[in-house]
Backbone as a ProteinNet text record, in pm:
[ID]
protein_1_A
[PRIMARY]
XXXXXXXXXXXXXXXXXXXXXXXXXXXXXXXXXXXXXXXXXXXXXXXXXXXXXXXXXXXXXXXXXXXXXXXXXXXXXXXXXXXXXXXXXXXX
[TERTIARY]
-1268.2	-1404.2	-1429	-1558	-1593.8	-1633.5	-1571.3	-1614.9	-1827.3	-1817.3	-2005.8	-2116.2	-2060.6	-2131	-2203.1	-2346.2	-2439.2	-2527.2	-2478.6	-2529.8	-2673.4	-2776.1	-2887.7	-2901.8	-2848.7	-2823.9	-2820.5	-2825.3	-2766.9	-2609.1	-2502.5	-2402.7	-2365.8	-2424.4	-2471.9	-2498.7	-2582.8	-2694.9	-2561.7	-2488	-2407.2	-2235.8	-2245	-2099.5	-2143.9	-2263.4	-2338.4	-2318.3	-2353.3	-2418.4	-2239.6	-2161.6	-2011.5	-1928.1	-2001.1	-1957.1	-1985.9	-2089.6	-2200.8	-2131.2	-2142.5	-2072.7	-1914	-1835.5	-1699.6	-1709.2	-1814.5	-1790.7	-1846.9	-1908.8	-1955.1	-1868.4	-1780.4	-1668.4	-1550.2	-1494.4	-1498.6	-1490	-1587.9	-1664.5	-1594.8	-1704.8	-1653.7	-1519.6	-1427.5	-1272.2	-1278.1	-1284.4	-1282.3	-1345	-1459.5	-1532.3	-1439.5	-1382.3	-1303.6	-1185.6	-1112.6	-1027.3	-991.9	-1122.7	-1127.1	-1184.3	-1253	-1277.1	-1144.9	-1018.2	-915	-829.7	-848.6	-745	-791.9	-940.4	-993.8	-949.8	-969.3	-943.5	-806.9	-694.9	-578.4	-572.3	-641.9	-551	-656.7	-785.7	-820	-754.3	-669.5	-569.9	-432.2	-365.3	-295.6	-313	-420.6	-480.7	-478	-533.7	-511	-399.6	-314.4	-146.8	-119.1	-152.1	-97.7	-147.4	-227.5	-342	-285.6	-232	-166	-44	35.3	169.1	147.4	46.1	51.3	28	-75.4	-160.5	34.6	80.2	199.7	277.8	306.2	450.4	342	254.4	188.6	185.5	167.1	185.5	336.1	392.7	539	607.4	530.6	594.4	532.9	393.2	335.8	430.1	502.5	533.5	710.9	732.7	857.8	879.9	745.6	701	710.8	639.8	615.4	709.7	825.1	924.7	1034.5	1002.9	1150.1	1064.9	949.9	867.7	936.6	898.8	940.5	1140.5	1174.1	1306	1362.6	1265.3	1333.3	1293.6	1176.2	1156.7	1218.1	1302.8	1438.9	1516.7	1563.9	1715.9	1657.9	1521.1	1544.3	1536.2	1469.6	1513.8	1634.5	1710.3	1865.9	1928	1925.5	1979	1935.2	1810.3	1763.1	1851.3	1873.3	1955.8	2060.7	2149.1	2322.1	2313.9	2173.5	2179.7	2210.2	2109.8	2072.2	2235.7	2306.1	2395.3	2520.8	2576.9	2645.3	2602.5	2499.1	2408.4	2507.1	2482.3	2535.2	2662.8	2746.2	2862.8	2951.9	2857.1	2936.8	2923	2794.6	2764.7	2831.2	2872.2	2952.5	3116.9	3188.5	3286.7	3435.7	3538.3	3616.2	3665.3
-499	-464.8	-318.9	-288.1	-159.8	-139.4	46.7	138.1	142	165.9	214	79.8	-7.7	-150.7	-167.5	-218	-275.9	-171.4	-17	146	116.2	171.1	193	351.1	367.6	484	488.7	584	590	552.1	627.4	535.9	379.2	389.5	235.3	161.6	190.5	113.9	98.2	243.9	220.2	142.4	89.2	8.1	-84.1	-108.5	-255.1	-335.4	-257.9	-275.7	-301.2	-177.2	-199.9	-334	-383	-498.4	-617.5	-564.6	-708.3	-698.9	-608.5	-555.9	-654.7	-591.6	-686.4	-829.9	-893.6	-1047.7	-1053.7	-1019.5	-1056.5	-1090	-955.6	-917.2	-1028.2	-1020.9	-1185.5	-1326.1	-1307.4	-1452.2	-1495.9	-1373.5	-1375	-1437.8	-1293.2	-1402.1	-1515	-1567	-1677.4	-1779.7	-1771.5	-1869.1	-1906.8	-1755.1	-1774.2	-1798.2	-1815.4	-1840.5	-2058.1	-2031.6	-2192.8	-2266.7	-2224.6	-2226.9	-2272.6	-2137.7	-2186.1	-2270.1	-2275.1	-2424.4	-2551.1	-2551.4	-2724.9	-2719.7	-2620.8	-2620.9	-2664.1	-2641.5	-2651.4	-2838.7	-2841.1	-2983.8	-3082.3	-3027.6	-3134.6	-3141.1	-3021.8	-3030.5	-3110.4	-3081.5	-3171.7	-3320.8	-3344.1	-3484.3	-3573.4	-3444.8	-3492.8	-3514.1	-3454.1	-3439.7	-3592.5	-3650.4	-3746.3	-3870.4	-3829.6	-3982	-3981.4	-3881.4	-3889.4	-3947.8	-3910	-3974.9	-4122.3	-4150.6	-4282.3	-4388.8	-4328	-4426.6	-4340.5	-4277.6	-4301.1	-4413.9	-4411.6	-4494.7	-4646.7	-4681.9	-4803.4	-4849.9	-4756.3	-4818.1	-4839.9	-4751.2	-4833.6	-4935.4	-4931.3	-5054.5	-5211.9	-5207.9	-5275.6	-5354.7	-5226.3	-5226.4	-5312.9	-5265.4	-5316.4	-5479.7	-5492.9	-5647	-5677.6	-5673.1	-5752.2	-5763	-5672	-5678.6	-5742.5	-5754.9	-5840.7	-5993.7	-6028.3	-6141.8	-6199.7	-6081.4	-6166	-6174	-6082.2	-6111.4	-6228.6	-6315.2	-6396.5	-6535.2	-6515.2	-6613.8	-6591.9	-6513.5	-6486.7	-6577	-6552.2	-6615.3	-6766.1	-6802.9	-6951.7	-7021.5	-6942.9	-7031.5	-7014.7	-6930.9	-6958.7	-7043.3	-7051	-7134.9	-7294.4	-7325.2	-7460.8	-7447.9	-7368	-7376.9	-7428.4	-7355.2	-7395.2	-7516.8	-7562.1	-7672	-7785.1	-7780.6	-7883.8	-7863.7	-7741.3	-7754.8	-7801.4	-7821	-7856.7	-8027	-8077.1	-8197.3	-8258.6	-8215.4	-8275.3	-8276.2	-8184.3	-8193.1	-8283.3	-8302.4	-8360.7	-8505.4	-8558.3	-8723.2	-8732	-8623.9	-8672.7	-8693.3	-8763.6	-8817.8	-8683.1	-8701.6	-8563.9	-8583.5
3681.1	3715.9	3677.9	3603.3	3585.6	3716.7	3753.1	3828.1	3856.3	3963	3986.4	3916.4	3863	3879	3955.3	3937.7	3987.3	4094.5	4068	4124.8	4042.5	4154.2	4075.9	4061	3945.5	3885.4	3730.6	3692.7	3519.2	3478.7	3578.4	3556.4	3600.3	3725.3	3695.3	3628.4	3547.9	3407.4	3329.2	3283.3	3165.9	3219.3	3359.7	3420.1	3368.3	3439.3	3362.4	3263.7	3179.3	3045.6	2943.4	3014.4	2942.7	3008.1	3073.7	3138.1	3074.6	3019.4	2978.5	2823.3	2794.8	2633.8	2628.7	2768.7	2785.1	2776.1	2825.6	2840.6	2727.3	2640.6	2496.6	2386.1	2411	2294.5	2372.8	2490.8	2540.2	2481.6	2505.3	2474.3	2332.2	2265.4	2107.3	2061.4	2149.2	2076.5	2125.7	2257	2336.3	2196.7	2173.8	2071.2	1937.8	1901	1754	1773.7	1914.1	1940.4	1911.1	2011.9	2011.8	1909.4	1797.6	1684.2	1570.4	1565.2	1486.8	1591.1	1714.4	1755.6	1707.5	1713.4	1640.7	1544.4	1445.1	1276.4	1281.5	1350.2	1346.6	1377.5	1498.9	1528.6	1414.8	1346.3	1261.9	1161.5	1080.9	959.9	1003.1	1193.5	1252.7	1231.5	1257.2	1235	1145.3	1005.8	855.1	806.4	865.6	817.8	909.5	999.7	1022.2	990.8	955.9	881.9	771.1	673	498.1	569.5	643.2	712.1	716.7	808.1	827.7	717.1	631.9	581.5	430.8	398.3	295.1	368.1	511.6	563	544.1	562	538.4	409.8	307.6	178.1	125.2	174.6	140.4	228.3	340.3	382.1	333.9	320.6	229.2	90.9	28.9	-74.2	-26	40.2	122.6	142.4	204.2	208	126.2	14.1	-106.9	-164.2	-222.6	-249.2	-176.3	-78.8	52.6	-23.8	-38.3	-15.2	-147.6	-326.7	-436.6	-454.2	-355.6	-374.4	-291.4	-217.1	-119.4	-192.9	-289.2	-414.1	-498.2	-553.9	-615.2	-571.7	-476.9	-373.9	-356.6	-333.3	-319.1	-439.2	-556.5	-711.9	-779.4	-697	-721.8	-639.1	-498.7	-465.5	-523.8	-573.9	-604.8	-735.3	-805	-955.2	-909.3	-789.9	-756.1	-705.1	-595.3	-577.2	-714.2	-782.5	-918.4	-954.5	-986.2	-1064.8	-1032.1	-870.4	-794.4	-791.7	-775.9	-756.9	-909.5	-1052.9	-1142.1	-1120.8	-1123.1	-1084.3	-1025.9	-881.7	-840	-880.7	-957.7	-958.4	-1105.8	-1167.8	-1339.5	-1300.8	-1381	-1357.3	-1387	-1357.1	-1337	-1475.1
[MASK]
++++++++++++++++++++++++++++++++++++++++++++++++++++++++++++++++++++++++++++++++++++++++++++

């Protein structure tokens, strides 16, 4: 608290007034303060939306690839089948 505040006087006027001056300059940082914390957590934000939406496309990609390699493995096994199938019905 400024000294002689709220004196109806001249130093009064100027406790006042350096008071009023304080919560301004205040405020101010207070405003630019809270200003670069949003900026921060919206670039936070962005950084996790590129995170998410990279780990989604490769898992995407993960799928698809588990999907044509598992149509791999069953047109081989139908080959060993067929080729075991002759095998065994031709004579030794």
């Amino acid at each position: 608290m400024v000294p002689h505040q709220g004196e109806r006087t001249e130093i009064g006027d100027m406790a006042t007034a350096c008071r009023f001056q304080g919560s301004t300059d205040c405020k101010k940082a207070a405003d630019e303060a809270a200003a670069i914390d949003a900026e921060e957590k919206i670039r936070r934000g962005e950084r996790v939306n590129a995170i998410t939406r990279d780990f989604e496309s490769l898992n995407r990609r993960d799928r698809r690839n588990g999907f044509f390699g598992l149509c791999e493995l069953e047109a081989s096994a139908g080959t060993l089948t067929g080729a075991a199938s002759v095998r065994r019905s031709s004579p030794p």
